[in-house]
C-alpha positions, -999 to 999 in steps of 0.1 A, spaced: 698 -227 331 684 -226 296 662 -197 281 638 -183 301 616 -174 269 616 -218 262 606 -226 298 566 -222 293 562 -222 251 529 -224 252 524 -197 276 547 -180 254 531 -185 219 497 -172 230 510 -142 244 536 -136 207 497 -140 199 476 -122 212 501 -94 203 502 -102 166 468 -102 161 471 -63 172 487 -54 140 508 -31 158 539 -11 144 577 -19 157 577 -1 189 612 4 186 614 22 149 577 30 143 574 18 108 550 -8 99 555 -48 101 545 -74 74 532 -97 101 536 -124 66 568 -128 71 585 -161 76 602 -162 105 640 -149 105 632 -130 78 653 -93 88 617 -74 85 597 -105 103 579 -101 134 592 -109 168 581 -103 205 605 -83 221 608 -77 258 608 -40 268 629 -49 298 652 -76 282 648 -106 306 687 -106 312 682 -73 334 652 -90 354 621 -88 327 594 -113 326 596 -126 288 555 -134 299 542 -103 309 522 -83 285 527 -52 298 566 -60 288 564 -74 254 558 -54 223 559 -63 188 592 -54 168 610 -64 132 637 -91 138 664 -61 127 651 -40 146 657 -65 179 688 -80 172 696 -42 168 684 -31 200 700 -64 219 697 -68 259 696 -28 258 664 -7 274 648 21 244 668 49 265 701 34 257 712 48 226 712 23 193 740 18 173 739 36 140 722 20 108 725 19 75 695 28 48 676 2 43 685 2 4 723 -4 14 715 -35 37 709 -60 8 
């Protein structure tokens, strides 16, 4: 089976959105994203499933998608915001 997130794009891309157009911070660290950003950029914008869709989420349910940075996501990984993150560098030490 490939990824669920592929299966229905276009469902998909209107809900990534319909949540952009929000302007919402990164639910996961709080700070601010530069919704700008080209994609894969480490401070981009990306749709992340609150209940990662490996432990049963819907990736098209809005009440299970919130905006994030890219970082921030590949941070977090298939874990819910109750399962502690792994520690982080400052930002200025990154690059």
């Amino acid at each position: 089976m490939g990824n669920p997130r592929r299966t229905n794009g276009s469902r998909r891309t209107k809900l990534r959105n319909r949540v952009r157009a929000m302007g919402l911070p990164c639910h996961i660290c709080g700070m601010p994203i530069d919704y700008s950003l080209p994609p894969g950029d480490p401070m981009s914008y990306e749709l992340d499933e609150i209940l990662p869709v490996s432990k049963g989420g819907s990736p098209y349910d809005p009440d299970n998608v919130a905006p994030s940075h890219r970082l921030c996501n590949q941070r977090k990984g298939n874990r819910t915001q109750d399962a502690p993150a792994p520690p982080r560098l400052p930002l200025s030490r990154r690059w």
